[in-house]
Rosetta silent file (secondary structure, phi, psi, omega in degrees, C-alpha in Angstrom):
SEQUENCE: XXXXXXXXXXXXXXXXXXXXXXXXXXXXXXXXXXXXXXXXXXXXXXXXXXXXXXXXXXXXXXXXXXXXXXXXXXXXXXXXXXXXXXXXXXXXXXXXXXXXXXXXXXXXXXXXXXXXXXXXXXXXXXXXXXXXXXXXXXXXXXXXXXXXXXXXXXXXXXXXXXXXXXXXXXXXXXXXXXXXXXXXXXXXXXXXXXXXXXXXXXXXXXXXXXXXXXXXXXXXXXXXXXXXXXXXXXXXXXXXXXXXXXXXXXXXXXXXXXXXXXXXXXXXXXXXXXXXXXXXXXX
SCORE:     score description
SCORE:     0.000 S_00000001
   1 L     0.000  138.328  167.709   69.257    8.987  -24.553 S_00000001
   2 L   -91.966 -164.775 -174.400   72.326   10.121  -23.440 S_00000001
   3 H   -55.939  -58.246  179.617   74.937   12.351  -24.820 S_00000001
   4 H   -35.501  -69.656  160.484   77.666    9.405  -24.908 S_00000001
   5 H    -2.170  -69.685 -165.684   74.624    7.373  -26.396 S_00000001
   6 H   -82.895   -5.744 -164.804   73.872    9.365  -29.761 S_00000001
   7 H   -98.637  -31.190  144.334   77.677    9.790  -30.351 S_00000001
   8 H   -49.871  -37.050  177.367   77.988    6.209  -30.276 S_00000001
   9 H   -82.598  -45.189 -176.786   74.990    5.363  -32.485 S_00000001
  10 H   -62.742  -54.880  159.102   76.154    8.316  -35.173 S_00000001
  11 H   -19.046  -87.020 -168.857   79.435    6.078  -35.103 S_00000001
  12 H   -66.974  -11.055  162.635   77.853    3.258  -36.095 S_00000001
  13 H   -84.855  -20.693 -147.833   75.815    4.698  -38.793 S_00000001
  14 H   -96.804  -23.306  175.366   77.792    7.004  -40.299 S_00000001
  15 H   -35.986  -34.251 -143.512   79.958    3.270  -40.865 S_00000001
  16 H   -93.943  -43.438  173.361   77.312    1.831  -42.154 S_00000001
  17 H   -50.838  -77.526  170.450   76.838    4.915  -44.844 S_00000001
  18 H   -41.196  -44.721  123.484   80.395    4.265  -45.541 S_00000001
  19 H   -10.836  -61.136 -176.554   80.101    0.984  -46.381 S_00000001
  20 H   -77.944  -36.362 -163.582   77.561    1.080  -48.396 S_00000001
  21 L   -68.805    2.311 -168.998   79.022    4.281  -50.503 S_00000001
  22 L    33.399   20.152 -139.164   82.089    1.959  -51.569 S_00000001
  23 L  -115.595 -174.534  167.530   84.088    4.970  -51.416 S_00000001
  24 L  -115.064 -173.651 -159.213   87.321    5.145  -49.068 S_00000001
  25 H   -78.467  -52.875  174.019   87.715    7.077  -46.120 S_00000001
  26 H   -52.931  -33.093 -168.308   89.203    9.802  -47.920 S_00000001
  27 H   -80.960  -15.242  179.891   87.269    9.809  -50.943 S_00000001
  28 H   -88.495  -48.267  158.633   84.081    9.851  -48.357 S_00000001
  29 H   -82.953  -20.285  148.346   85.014   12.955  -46.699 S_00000001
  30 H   -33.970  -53.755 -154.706   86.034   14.528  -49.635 S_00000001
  31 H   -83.930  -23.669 -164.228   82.103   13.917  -50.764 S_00000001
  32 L   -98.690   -1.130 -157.286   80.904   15.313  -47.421 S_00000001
  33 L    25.101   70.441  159.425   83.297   18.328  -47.390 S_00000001
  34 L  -129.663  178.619  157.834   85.541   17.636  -44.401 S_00000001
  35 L   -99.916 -172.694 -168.908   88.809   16.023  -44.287 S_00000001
  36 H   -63.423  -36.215 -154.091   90.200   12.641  -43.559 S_00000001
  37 H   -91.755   14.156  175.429   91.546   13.426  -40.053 S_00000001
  38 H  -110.985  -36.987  171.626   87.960   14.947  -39.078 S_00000001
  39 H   -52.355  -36.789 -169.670   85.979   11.762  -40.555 S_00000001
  40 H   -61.954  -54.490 -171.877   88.840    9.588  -38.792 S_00000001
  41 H   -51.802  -36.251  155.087   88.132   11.482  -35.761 S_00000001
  42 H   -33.049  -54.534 -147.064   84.293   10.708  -36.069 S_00000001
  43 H   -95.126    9.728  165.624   84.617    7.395  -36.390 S_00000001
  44 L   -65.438  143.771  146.326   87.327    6.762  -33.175 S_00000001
  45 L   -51.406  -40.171 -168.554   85.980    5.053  -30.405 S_00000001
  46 L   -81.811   18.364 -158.693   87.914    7.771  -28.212 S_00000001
  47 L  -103.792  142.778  174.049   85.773   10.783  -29.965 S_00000001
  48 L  -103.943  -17.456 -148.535   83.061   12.333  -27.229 S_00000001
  49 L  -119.959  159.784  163.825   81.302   15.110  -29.440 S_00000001
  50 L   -93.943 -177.466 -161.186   79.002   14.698  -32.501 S_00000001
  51 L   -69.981 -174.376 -178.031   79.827   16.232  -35.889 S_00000001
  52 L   -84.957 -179.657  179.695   79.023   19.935  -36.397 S_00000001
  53 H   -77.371  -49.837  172.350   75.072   20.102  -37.518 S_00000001
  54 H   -40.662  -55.535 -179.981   76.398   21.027  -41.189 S_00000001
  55 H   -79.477  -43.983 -179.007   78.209   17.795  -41.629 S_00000001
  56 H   -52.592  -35.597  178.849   75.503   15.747  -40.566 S_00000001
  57 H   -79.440  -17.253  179.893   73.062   17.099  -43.224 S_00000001
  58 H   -77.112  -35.483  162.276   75.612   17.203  -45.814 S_00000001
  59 H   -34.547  -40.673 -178.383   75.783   13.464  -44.971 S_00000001
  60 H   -83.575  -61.525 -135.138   71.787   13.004  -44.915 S_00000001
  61 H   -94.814  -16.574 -152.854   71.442   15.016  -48.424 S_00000001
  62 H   -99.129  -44.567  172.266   74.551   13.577  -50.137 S_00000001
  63 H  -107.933   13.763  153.275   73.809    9.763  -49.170 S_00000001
  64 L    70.134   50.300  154.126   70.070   10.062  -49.366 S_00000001
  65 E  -125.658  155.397 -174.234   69.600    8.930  -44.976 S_00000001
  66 L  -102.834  151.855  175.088   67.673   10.836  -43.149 S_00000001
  67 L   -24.661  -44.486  164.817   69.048   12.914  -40.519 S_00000001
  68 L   -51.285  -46.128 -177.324   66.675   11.212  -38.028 S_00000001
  69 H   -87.394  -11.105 -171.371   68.447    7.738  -38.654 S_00000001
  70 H   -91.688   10.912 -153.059   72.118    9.119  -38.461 S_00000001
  71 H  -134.443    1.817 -146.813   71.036   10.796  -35.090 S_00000001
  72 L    24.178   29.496  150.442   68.996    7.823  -33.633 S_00000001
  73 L   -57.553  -32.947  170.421   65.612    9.224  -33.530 S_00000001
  74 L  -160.870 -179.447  179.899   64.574    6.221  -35.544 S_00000001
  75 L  -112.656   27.772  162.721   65.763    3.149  -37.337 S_00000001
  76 L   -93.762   86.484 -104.603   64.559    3.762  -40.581 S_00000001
  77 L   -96.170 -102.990  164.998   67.752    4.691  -42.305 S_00000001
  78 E     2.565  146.617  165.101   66.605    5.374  -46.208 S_00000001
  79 L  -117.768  114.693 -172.353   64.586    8.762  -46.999 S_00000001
  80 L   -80.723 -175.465 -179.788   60.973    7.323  -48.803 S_00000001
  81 L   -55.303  -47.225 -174.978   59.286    9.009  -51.449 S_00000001
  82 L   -70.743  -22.588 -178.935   56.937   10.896  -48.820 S_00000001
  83 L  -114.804  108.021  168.209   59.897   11.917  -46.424 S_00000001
  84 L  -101.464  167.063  170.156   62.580   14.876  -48.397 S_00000001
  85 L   -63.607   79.568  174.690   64.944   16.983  -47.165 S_00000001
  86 L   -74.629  160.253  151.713   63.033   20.278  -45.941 S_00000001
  87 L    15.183   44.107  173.968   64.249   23.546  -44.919 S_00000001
  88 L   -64.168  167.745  173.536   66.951   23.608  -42.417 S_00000001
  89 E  -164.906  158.446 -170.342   68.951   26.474  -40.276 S_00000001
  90 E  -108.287  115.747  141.355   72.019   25.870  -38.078 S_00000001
  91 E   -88.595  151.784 -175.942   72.313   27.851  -34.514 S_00000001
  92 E  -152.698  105.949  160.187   75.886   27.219  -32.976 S_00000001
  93 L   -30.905  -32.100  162.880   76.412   28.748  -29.707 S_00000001
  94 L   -43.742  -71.804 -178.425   79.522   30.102  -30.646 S_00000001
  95 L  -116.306   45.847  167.333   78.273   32.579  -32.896 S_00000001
  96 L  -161.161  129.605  161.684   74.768   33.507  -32.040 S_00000001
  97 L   -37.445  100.334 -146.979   72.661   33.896  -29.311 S_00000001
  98 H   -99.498  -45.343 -152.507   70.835   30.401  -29.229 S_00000001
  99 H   -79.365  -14.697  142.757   68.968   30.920  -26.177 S_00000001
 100 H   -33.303  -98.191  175.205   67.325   34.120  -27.792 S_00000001
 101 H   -29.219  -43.401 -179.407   66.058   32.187  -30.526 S_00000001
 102 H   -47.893  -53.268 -172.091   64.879   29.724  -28.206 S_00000001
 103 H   -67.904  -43.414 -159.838   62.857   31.922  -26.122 S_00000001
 104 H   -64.896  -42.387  165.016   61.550   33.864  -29.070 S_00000001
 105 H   -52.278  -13.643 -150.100   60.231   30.092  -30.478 S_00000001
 106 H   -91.713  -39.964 -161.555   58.768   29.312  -27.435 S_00000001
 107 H   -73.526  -30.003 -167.964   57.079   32.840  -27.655 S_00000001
 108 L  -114.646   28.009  125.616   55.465   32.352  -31.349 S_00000001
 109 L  -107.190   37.284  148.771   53.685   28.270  -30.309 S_00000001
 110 L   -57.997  -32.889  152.586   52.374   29.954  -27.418 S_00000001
 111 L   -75.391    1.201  179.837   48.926   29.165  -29.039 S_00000001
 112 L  -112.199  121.464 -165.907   50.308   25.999  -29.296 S_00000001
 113 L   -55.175  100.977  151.437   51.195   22.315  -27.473 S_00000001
 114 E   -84.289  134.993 -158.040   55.052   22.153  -27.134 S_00000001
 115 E  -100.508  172.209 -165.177   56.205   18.651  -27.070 S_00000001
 116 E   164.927  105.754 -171.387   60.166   18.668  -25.490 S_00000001
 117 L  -113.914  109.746 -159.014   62.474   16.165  -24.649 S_00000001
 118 L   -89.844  151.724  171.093   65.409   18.080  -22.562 S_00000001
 119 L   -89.821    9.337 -179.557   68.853   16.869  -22.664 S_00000001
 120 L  -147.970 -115.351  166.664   69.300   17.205  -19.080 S_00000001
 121 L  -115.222  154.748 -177.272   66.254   18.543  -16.756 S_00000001
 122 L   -46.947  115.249 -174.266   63.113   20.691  -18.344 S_00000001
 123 L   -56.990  -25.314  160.478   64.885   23.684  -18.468 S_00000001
 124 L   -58.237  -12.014 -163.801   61.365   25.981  -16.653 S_00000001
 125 L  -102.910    2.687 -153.761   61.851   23.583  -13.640 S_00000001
 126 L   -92.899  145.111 -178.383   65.347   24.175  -12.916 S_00000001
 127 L   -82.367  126.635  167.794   66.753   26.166   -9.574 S_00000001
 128 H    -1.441  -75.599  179.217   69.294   28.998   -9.890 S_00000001
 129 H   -32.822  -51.935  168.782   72.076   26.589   -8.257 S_00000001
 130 H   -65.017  -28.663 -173.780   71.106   24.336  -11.221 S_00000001
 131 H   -66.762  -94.171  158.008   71.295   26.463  -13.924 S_00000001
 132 H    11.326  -90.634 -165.833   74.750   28.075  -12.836 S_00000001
 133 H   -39.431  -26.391 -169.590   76.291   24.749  -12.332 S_00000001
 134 H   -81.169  -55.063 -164.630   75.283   23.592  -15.712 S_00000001
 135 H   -68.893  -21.789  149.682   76.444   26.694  -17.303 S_00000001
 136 H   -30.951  -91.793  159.877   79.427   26.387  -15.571 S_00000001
 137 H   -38.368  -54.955  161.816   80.491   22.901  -16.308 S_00000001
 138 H   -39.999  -68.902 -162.129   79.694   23.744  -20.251 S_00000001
 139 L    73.896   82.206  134.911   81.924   27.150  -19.994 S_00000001
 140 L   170.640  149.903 -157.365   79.174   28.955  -22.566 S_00000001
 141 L    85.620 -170.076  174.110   76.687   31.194  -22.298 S_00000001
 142 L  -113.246   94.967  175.816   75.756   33.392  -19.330 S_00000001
 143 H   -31.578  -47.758  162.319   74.481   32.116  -15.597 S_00000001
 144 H  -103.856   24.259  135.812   72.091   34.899  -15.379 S_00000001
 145 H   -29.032  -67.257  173.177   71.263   34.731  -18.544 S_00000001
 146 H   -27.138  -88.494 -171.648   70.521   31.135  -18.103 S_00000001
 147 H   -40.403  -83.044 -171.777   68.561   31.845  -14.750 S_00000001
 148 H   -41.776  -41.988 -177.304   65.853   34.798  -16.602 S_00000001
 149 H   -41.064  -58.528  173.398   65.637   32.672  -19.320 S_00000001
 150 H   -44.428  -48.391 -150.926   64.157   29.613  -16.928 S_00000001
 151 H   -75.389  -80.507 -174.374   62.241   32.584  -14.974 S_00000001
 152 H   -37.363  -55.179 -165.107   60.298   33.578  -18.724 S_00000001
 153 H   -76.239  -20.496  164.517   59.330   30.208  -19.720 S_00000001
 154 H   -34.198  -66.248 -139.650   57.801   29.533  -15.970 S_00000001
 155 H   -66.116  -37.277 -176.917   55.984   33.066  -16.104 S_00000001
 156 H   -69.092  -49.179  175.414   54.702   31.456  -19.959 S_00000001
 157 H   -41.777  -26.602 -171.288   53.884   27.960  -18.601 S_00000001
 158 H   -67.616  -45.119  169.184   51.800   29.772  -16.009 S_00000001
 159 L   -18.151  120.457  140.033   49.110   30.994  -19.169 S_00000001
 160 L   -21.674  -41.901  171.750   46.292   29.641  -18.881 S_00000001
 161 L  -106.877   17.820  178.289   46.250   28.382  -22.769 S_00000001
 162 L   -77.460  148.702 -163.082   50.133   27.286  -22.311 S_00000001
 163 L  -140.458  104.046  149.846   50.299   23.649  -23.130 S_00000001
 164 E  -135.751  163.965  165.691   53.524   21.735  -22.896 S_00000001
 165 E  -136.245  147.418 -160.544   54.395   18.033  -22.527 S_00000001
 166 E   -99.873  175.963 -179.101   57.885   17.161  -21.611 S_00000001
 167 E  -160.902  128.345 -171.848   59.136   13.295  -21.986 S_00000001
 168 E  -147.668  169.794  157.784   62.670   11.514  -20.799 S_00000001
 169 E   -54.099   96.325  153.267   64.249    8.764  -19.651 S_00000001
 170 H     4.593  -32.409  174.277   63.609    7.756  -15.795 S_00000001
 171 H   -90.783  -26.189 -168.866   67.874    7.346  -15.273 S_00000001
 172 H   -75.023  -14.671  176.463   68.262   10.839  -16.469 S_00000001
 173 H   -69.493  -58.720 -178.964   65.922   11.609  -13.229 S_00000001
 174 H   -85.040   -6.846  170.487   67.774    8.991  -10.813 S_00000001
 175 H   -79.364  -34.670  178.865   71.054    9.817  -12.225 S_00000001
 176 H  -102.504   14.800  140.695   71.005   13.283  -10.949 S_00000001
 177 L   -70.242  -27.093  163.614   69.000   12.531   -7.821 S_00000001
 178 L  -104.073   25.797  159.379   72.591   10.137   -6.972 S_00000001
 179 L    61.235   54.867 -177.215   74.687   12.544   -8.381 S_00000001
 180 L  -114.237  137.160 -166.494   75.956   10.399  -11.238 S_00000001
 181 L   128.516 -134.454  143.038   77.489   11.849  -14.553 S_00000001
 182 L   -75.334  -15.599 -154.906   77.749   15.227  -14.835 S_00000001
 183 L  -109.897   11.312 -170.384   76.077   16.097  -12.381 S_00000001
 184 L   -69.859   13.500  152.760   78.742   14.221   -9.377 S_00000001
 185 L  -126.515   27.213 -170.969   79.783   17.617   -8.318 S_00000001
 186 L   -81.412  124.478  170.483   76.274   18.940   -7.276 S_00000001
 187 L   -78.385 -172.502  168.979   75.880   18.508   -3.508 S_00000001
 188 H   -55.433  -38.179  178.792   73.374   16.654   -1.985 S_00000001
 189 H   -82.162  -21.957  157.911   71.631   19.286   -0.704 S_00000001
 190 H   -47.520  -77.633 -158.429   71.042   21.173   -4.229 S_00000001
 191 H   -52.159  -67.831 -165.230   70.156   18.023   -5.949 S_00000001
 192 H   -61.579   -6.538 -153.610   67.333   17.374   -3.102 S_00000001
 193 H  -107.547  -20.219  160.944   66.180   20.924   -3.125 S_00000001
 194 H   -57.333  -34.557  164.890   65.707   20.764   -7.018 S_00000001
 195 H   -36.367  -56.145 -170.579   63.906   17.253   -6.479 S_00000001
 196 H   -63.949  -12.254 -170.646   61.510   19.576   -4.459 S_00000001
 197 H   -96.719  -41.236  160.576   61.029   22.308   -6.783 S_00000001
 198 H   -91.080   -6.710  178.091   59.959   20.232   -9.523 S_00000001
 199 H   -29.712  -72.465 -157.251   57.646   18.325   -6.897 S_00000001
 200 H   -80.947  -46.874  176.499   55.880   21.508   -6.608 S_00000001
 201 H   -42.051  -65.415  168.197   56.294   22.943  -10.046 S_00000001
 202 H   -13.661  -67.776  163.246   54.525   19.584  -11.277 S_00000001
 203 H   -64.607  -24.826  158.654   51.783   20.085   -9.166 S_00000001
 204 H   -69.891  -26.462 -178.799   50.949   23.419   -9.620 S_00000001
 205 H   -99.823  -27.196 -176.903   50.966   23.463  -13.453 S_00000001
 206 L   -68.987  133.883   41.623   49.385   19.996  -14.442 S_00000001
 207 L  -101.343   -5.988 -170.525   47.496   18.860  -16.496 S_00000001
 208 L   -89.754    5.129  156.687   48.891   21.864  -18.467 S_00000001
 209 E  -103.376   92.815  172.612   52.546   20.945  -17.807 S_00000001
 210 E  -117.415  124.643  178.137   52.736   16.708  -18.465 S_00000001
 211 E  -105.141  117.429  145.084   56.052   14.963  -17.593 S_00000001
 212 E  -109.524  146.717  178.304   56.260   11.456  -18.636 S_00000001
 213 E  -118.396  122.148 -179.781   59.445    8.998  -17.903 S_00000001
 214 E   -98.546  163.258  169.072   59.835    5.792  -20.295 S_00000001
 215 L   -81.577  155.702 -172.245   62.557    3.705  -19.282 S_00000001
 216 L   -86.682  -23.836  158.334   65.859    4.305  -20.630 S_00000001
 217 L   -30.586  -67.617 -170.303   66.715    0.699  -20.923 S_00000001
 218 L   -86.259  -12.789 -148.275   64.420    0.167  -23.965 S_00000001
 219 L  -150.951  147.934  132.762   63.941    3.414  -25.833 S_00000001
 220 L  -123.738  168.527  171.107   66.508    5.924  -26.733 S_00000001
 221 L   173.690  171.079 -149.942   66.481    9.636  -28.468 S_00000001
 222 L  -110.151  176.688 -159.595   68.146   12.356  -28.994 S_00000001
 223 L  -103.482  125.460  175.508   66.916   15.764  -27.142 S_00000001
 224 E  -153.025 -176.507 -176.336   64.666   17.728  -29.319 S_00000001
 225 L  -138.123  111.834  175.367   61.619   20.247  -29.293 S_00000001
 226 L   -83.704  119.500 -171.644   58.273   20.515  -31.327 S_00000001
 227 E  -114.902   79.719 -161.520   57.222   24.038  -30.997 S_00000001
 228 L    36.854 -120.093  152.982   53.854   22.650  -32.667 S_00000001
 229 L   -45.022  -33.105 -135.237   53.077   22.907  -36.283 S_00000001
 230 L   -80.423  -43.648  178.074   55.606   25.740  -36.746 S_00000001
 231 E  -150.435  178.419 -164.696   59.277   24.167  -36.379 S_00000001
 232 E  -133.025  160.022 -171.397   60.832   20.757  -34.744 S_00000001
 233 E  -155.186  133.470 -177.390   64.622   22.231  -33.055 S_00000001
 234 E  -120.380  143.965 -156.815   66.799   18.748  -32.406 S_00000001
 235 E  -110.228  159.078  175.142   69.886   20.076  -29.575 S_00000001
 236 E  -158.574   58.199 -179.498   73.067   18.528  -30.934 S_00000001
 237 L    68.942  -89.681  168.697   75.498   19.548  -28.071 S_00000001
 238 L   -91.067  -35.176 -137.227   76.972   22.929  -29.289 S_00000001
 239 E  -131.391  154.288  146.667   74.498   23.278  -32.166 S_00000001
 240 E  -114.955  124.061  172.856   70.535   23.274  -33.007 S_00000001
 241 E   -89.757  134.301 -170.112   69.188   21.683  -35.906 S_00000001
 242 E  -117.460  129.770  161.185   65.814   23.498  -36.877 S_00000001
 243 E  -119.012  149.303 -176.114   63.765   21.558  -39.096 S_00000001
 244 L  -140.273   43.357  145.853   60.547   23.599  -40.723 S_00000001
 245 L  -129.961  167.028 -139.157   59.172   21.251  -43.039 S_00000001
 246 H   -83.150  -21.902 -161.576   55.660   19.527  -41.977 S_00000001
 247 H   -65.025  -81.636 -177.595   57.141   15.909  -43.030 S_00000001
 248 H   -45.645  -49.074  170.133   59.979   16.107  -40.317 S_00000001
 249 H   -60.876  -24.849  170.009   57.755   17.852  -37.779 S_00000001
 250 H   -54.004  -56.023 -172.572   55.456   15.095  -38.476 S_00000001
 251 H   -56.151  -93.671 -119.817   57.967   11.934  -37.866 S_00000001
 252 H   -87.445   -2.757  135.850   59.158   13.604  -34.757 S_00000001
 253 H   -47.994  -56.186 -166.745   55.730   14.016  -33.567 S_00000001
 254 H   -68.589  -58.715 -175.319   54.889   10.582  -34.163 S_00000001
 255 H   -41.980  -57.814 -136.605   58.364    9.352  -32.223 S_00000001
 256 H   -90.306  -43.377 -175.650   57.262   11.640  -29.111 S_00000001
 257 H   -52.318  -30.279 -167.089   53.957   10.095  -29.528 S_00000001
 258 H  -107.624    9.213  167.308   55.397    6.612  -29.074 S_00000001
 259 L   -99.339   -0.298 -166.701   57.598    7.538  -26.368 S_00000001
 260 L  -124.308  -17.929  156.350   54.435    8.849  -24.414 S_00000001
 261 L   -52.704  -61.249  170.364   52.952    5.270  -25.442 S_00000001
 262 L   -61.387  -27.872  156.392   55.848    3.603  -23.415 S_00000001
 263 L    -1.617  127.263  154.848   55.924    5.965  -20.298 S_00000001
 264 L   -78.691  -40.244 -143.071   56.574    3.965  -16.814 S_00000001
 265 E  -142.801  102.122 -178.999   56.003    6.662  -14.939 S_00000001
 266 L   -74.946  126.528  163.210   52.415    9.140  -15.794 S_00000001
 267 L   -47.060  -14.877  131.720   52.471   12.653  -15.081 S_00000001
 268 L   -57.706    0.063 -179.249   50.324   12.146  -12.387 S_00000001
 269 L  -126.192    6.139 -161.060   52.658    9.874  -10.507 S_00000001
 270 H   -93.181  -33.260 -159.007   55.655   12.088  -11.132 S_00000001
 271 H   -69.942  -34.016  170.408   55.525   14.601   -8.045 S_00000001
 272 H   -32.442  -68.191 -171.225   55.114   11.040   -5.641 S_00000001
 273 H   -46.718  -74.203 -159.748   58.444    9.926   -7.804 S_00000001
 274 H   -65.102  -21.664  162.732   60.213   12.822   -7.243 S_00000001
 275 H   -95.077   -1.201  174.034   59.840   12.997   -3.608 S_00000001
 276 H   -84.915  -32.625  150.438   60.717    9.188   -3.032 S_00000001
 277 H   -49.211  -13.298 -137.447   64.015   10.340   -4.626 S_00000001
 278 H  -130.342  -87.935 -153.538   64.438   12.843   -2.248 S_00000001
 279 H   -62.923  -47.636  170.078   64.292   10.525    0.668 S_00000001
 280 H   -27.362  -38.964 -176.017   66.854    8.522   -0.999 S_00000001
 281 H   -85.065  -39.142 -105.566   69.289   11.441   -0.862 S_00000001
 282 H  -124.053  -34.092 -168.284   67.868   12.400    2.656 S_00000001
 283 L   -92.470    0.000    0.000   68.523    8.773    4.169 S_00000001
């Protein structure tokens, strides 16, 4: 799903919350501890960003939805007897070193299958040029940060007992193979030489690296990571929500499972894919 996507869908839920709470708009952020002109700002059509990670859970624990339905990961709204509020922790890019944390998860499920739905492209496959540009366009963090980071999770994907499977939409593929988005100030010639890069990155790590693409049409979700049993980490623009209770890691297990049901496109068919874009840009 894309960014635009989940900010829209949070819209419409957090409405829906309101609504039901009978409260007014003031008396509703009052309960959530923000003010009216940051709830107003939520709920404009003209708003681009989601809420900080904070307000959404005070939102989840306060009106008893779970985090998952205000976030579109699923449409069951309610929290049942069997699904509670576990554990949480906040990262904010502002004031911490996210991608640190990041690595260092990646580093402790290394005995383990990480499941990973990237908000952009799988962050091990991406070329220097890409990285930069991204980090760029953002303004936060550090480009060679960025770049070693990609270079460590490669050299760990390379392990023999490294296991991950990534999963996405199909337009987030063909959007930046035409250079639509974000990414429309990429040239051509990047964009094809990254096509090529995950070509061969594909092929050299599968089966222990599997990329499947469902269509984007039918299925949305938000970008999130299962670093196996041990935590579930959902990206929320500037922020990461870490969930560590087994309930949550479960659900968002199950969701990746049924997005890997729906797949168009089998990790076996993806290096094929990825070079028939690449004659697109090429022609």
């Amino acid at each position: 799903m894309k960014y635009q996507q989940r900010v829209e869908i949070f819209r419409e839920r957090i409405a829906e919350v309101i609504a039901a709470s009978g409260l007014n708009h003031s008396r509703f952020a009052a309960s959530i501890g923000v003010d009216r002109s940051t709830l107003s700002q939520l709920l404009s059509r003209s708003n681009l960003r989601l809420p900080r990670a904070d307000t959404v859970a005070a939102i989840a624990e306060k009106y008893q939805v779970s985090i998952d339905w205000l976030l579109g990961l699923t449409n069951q709204g309610a929290l049942g007897a069997d699904l509670l509020p576990g554990p949480l922790e906040f990262e904010d890019f502002s004031e911490s070193s996210a991608n640190k944390r990041l690595l260092q998860w990646h580093q402790e499920a290394s005995d383990y299958k990480v499941r990973y739905i990237p908000a952009t492209l799988p962050d091990l496959c991406k070329i220097e040029e890409v990285a930069g540009y991204e980090f760029r366009r953002y303004g936060m963090g550090r480009t060679d940060q960025s770049i070693r980071d990609t270079h460590v999770l490669l050299i760990q994907q390379r392990r023999e007992q490294s296991e991950m499977e990534v999963c996405q939409s199909r337009q987030d593929i063909e959007g930046f193979a035409r250079g639509e988005g974000i990414w429309c100030d990429l040239s051509p010639q990047i964009r094809s030489k990254q096509l090529e890069h995950m070509a061969m990155l594909v092929e050299e790590l599968y089966p222990r690296f599997r990329w499947f693409l469902f269509d984007g049409r039918e299925i949305h979700t938000a970008a999130f990571t299962l670093f196996g049993p041990l935590r579930a980490v959902i990206f929320l623009g500037q922020s990461y929500l870490l969930l560590n209770s087994t309930e949550h890691i479960r659900l968002l297990s199950r969701r990746f499972d049924e997005l890997i049901r729906n797949a168009v496109i089998q990790p076996n068919e993806i290096a094929d894919y990825l070079r028939g874009l690449m004659q697109e840009i090429d022609s």
